[in-house]
LOVO-11680 format. One record per residue (C-alpha): residue number from 0; x negated, y negated, z negated. Coordinates in nm, 4 decimals. Each point is the difference from the previous one (the first is absolute). Layout:
N
{node NUM, {X, Y, Z}}
...
//
This chain:
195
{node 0, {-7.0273, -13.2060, -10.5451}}
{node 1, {-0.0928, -0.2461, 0.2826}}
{node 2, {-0.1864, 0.0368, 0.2761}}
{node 3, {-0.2659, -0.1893, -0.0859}}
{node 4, {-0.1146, 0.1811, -0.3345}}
{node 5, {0.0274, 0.3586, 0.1881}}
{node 6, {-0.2285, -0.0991, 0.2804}}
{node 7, {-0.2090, -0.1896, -0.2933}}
{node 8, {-0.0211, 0.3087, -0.1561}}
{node 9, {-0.0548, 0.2235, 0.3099}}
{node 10, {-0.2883, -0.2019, 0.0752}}
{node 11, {-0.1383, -0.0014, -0.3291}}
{node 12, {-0.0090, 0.4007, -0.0029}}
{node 13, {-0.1317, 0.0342, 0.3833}}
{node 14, {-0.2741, -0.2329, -0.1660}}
{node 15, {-0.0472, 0.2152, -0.2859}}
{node 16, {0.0071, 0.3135, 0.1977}}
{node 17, {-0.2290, -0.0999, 0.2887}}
{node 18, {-0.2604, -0.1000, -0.3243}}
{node 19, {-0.0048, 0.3144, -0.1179}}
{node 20, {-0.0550, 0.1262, 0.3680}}
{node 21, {-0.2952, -0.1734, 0.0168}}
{node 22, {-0.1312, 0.1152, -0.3233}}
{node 23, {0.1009, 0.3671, 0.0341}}
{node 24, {-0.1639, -0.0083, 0.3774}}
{node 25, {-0.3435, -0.1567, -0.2024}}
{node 26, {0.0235, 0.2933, -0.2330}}
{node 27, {0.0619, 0.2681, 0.2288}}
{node 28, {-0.2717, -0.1618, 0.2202}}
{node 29, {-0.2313, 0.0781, -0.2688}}
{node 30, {0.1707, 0.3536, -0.0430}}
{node 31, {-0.0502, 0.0493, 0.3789}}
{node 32, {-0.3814, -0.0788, -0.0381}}
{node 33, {-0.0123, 0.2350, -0.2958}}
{node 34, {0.1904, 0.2685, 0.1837}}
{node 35, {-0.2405, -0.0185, 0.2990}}
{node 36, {-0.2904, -0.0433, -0.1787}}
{node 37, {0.0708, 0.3112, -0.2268}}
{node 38, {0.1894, 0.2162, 0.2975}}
{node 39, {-0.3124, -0.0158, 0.2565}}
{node 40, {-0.2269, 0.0577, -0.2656}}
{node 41, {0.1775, 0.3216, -0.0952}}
{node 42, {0.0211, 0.1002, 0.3166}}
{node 43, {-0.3392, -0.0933, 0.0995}}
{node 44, {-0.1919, 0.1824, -0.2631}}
{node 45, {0.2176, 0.2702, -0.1387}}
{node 46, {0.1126, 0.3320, 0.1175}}
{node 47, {0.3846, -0.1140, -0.0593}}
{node 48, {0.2738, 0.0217, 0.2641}}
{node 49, {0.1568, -0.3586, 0.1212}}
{node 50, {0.3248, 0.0215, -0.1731}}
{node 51, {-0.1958, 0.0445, -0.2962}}
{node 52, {-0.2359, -0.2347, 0.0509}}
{node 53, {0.2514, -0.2500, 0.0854}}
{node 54, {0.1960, 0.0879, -0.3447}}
{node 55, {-0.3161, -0.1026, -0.1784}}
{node 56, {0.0106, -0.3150, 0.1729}}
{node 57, {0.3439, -0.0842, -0.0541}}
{node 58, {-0.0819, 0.0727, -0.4008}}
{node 59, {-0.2801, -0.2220, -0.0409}}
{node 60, {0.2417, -0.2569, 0.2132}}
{node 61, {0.2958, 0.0282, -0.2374}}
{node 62, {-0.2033, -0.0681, -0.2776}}
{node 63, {-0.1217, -0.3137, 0.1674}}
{node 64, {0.3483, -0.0822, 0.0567}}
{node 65, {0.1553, 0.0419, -0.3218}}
{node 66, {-0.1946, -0.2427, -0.1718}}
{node 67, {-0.0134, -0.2877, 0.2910}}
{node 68, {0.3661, 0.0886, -0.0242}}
{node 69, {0.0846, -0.0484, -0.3720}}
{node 70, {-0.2464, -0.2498, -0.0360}}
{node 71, {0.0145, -0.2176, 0.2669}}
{node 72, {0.2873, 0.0559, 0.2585}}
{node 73, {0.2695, 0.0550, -0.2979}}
{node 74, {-0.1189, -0.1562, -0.2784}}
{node 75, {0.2867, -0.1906, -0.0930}}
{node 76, {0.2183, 0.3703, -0.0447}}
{node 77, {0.0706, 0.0810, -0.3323}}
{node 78, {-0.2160, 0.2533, -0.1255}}
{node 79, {0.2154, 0.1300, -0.2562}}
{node 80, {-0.0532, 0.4042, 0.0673}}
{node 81, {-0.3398, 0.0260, 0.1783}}
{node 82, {0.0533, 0.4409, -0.0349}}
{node 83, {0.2895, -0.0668, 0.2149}}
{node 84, {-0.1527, -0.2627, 0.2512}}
{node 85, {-0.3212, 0.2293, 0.0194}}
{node 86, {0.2115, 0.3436, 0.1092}}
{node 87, {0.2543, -0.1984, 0.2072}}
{node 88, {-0.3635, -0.1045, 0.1819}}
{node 89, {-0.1484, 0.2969, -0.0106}}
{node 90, {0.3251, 0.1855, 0.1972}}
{node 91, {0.0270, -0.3133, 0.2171}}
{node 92, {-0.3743, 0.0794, 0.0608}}
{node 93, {0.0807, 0.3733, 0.0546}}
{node 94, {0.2257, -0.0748, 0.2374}}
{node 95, {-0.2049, -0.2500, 0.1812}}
{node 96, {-0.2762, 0.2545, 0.0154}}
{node 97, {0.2011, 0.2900, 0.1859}}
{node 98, {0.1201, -0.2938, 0.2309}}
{node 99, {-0.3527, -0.1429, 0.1088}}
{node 100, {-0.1771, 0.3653, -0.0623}}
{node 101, {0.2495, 0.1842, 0.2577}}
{node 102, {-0.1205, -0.2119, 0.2729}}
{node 103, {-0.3311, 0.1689, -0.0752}}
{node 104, {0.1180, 0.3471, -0.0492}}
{node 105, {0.2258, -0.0211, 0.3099}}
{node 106, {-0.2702, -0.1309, 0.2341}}
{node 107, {-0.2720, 0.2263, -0.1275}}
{node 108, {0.2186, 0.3425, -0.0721}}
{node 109, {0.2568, -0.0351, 0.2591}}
{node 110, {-0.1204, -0.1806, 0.2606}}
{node 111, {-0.3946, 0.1177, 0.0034}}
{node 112, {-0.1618, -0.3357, -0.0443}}
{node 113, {-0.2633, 0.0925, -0.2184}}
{node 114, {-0.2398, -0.3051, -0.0003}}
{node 115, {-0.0666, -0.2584, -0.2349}}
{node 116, {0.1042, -0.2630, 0.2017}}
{node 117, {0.3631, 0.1809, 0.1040}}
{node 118, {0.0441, 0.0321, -0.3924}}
{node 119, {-0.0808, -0.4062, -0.0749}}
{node 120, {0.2225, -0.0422, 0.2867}}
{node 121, {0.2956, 0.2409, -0.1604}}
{node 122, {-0.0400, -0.1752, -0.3361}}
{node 123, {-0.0785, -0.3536, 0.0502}}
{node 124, {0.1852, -0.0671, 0.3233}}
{node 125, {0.2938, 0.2143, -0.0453}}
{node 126, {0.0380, 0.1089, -0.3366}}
{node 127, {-0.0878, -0.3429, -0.2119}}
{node 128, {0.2630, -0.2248, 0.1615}}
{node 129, {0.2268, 0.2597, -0.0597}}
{node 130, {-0.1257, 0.0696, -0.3250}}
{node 131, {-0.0338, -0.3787, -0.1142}}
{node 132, {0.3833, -0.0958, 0.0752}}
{node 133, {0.1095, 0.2725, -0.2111}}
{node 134, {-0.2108, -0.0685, -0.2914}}
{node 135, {0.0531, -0.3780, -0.0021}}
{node 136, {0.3655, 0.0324, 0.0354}}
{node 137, {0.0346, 0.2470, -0.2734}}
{node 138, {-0.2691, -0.1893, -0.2291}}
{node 139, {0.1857, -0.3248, 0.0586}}
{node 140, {0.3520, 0.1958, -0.1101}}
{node 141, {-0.0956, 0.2315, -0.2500}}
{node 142, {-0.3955, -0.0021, -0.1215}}
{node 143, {0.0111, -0.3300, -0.0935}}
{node 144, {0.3986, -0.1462, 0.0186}}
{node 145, {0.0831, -0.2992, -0.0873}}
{node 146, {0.0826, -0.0879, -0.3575}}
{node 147, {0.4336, -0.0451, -0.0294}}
{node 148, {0.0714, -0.3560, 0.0023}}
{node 149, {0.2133, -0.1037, -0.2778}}
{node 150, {0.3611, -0.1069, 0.0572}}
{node 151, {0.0050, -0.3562, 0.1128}}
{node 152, {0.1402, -0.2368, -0.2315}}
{node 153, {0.3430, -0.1974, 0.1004}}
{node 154, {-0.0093, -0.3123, 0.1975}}
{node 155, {0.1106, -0.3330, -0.1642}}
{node 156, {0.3550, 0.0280, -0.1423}}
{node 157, {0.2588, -0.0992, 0.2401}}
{node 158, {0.2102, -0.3220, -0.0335}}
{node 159, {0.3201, 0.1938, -0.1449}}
{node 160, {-0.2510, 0.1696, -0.2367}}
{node 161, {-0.2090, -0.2839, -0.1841}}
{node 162, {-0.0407, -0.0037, -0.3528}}
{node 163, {-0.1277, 0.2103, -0.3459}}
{node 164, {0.3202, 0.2361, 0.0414}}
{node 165, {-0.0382, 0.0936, 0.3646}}
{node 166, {-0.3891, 0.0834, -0.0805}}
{node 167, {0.1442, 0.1829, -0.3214}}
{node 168, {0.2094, 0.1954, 0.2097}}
{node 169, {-0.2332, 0.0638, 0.2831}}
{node 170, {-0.2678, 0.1207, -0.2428}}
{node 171, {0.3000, 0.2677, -0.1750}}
{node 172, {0.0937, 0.1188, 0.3561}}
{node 173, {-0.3799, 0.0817, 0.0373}}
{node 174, {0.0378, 0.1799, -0.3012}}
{node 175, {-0.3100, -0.1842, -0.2130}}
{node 176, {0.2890, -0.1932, -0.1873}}
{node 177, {-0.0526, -0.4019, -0.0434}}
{node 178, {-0.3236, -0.1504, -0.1271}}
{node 179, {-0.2054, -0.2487, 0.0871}}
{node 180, {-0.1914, -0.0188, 0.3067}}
{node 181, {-0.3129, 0.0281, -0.1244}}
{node 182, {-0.2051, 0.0822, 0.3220}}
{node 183, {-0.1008, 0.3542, -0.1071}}
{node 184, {0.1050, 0.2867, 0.1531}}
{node 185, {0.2219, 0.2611, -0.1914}}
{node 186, {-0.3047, 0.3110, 0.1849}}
{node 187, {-0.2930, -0.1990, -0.0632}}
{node 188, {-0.1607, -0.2142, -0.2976}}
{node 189, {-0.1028, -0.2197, 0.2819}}
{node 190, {0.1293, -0.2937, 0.1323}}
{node 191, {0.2127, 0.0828, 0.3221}}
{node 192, {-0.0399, -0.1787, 0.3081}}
{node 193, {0.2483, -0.2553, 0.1961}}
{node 194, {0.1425, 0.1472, 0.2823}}
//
């Protein structure tokens, strides 16, 4: 493959990637605002400890998430088994929470910093960034993966290969025997695109 069409294509996905970046840092923007809105309440005005306070938070966050996620950020992701996309999200979420939550545990259990502000401090300064590259990474890779791309059709025939019984051939190798070439792929009733 030349040069060319790999850094083409490199480009293309640090494009694609830094996109979603943007949209998954809008999201969890709104998730963070969500989180602190519903953590400092909890702590404010119940009798519950930080940790699970903070828990509470991260709930009402990963709600907010998942659907600025599926929605929005991934939208173009097949969608095909939504029971499988919602637990994969729900342990990504899991894990996220212990992640960003032991920030708050650690600085409120083991290190005696029992105010307020310490535990904004543990979860939002610490624990989030922490938190937020581990869930976008494994959202990007498993949540919401990109659909397979379909094998790429051959180039134009060579010169030493022109002609109905070199495309004959070519199609038998492939195994979908000759026919014509009709534009329609052999997986889908619709019309498959030009490379």
């Amino acid at each position: 493959m030349p040069v060319s069409t790999l850094a083409a294509k490199a480009i293309s996905t640090i494009r694609k990637l830094y996109a979603e970046m943007l949209k998954f840092g809008v999201v969890g923007t709104i998730g963070v605002a969500s989180d602190i809105g519903s953590s400092n309440l909890l702590w404010h005005f119940t009798g519950l400890s930080h940790t699970v306070a903070s828990v509470g938070g991260t709930c009402a966050a990963t709600v907010t998430a998942y659907i600025g996620n599926r929605y929005w950020v991934f939208r173009d992701r097949p969608a095909d088994a939504r029971r499988r996309e919602m637990a994969m999200f729900a342990l990504i979420s899991l894990g996220g929470l212990i992640i960003e939550n032991s920030f708050v545990f650690v600085g409120d259990r083991v290190l005696g910093f029992h105010s307020i502000e310490a535990a904004n401090v543990a979860k939002f300064v610490l624990g989030l960034p922490v938190a937020g590259v581990f869930r976008f990474t494994t959202s990007h890779l498993f949540v919401f993966p990109e659909a397979p791309k379909a094998a790429e059709a051959p180039g134009p025939p060579e010169a030493a290969g022109t002609g109905a019984g070199a495309r004959a051939g070519e199609a038998a190798i492939g195994g979908q025997g000759p026919g014509p070439d009709d534009g329609f792929s052999a997986q889908s009733p619709t019309r498959a695109s030009a490379p």
